[in-house]
C-alpha positions as CSV (number, residue, x, y, z in Angstrom):
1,X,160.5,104.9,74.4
2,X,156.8,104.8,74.1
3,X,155.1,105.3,70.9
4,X,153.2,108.5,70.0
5,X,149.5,108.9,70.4
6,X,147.3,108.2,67.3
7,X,145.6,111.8,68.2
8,X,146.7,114.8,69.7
9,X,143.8,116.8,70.1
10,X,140.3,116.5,71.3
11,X,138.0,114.5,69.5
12,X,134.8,116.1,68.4
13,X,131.3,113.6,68.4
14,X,127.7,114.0,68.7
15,X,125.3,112.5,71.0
16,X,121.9,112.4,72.3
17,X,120.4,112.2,76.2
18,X,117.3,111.8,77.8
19,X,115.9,114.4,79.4
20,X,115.2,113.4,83.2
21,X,114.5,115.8,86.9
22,X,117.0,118.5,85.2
23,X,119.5,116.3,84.1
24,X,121.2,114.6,81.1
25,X,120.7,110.9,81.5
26,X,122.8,108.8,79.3
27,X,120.1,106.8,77.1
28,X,121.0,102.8,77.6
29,X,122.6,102.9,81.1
30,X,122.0,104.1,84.1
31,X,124.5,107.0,83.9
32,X,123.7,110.6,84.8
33,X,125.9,113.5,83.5
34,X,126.3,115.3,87.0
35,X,128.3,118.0,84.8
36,X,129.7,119.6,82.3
37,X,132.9,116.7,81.9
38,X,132.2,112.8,82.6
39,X,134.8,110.2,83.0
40,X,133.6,106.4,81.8
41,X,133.0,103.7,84.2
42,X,132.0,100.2,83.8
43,X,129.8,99.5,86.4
44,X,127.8,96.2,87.2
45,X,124.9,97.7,86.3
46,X,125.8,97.8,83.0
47,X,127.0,94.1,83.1
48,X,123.0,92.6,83.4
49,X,122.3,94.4,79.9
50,X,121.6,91.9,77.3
51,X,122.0,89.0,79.7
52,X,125.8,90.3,80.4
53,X,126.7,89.6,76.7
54,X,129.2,92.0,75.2
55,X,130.3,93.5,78.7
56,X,133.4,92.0,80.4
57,X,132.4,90.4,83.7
58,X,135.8,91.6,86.0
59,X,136.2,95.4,87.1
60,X,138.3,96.7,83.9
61,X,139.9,100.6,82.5
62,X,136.8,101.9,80.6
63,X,136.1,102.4,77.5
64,X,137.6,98.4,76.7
65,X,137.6,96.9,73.3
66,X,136.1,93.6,74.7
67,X,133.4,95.3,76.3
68,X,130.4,97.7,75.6
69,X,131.7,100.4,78.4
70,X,132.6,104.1,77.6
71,X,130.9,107.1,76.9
72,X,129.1,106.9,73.3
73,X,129.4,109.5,70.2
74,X,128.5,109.4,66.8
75,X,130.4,110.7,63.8
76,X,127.0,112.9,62.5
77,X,124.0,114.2,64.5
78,X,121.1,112.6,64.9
79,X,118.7,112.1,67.6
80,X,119.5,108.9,69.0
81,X,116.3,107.9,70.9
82,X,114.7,104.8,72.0
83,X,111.4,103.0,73.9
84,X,109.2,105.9,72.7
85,X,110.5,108.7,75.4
86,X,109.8,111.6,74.6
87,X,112.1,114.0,76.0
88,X,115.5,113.9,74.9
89,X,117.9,116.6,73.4
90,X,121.4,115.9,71.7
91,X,124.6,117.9,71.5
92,X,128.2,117.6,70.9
93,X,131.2,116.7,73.1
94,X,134.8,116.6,72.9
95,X,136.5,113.5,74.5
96,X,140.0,112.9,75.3
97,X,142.3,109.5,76.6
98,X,141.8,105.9,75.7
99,X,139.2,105.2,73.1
100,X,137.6,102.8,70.9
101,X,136.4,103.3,67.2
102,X,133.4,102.1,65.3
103,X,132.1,102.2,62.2
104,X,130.1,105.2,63.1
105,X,131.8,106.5,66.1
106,X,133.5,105.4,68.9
107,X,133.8,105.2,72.7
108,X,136.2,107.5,75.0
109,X,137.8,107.9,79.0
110,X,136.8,111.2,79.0
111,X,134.2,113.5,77.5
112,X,132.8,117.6,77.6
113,X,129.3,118.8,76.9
114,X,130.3,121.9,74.8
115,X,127.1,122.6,73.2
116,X,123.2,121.5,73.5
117,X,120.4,121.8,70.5
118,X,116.5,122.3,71.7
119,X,114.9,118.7,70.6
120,X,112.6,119.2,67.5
121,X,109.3,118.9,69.7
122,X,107.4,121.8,70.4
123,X,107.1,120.8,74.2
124,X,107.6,124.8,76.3
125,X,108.5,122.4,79.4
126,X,111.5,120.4,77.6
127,X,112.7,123.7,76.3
128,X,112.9,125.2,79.6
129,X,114.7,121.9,81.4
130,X,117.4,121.9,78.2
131,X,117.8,125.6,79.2
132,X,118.1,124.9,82.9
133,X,120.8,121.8,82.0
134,X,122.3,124.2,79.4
135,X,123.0,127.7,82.1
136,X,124.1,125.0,84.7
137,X,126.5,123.3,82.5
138,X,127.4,126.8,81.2
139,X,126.8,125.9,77.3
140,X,125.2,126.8,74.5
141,X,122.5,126.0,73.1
142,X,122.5,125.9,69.4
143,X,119.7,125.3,66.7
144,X,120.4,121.1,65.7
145,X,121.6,122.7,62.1
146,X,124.2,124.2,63.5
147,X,125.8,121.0,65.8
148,X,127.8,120.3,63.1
149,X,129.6,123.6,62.6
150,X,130.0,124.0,66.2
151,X,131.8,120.4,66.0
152,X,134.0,121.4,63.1
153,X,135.6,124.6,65.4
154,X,135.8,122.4,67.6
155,X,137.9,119.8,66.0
156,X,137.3,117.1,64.1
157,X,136.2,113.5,64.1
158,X,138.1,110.2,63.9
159,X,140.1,109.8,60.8
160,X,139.8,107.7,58.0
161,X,142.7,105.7,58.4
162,X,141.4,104.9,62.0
163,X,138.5,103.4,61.4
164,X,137.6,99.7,61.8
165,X,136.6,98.1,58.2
């Protein structure tokens, strides 16, 4: 007999991208969100970030708890951004199988853009590429106030008792 599954349902996180030729372009690796559901991969590219420390060096079942691999959420919004790009747009995503926690969020297997938010920038032509990315993906897009009541519909976030100390 096997033992249950800490969660039963989806779990709900947020998330930023970069903005990049139409597409949402996760923001440390060189991982591009083809679609609306992406399943995590630990690929050598990642492994020559930060000299290889904190990614596992052998071909492994992403996310892993030794290594840095999975697809990224955090527990609240919050644009996310990094080397002073400039176009980026967050959302939320549900995510489902094997994942790690953190302190602030966690790691999954699997993940589902369900909702997009227009970046706080007045820029008309990163509007109109989160609008493109949002009718391909066929989701809404949502003012950021709102991400987090679209989350709670959707589910809800790690629980308490889950989390690392």
């Amino acid at each position: 007999m096997s033992a249950a599954p800490d969660l039963v349902g989806p779990l709900v996180g947020f998330r930023s991208w970069r903005v990049a030729n139409g597409r949402l372009i996760s923001p440390y690796v060189p991982c591009r969100w083809e679609g609306r559901v992406l399943h995590a991969e630990c690929w050598d590219a990642n492994r020559s970030l930060q000299g290889g420390r904190g990614w596992l060096a052998e071909p492994h079942e992403s996310p892993d708890e030794a290594c840095q691999c999975g697809i990224y959420a955090y527990d609240s919004p919050g644009l996310k951004s990094y080397h002073g790009e400039f176009w980026w747009c967050e959302g939320v995503i549900t995510a489902w199988g094997r994942v790690v926690v953190h302190a602030a969020g966690w790691r999954a297997e699997h993940a589902r853009v369900e909702a997009l938010a227009l970046p706080g920038r007045d820029d008309p032509r990163l509007a109109v590429a989160v609008h493109e990315i949002a009718a391909r993906l066929d989701v809404p897009i949502v003012p950021r106030a709102e991400l987090p009541d679209v989350a709670a519909r959707l589910g809800g976030a790690v629980p308490a008792a889950l989390r690392p100390v």
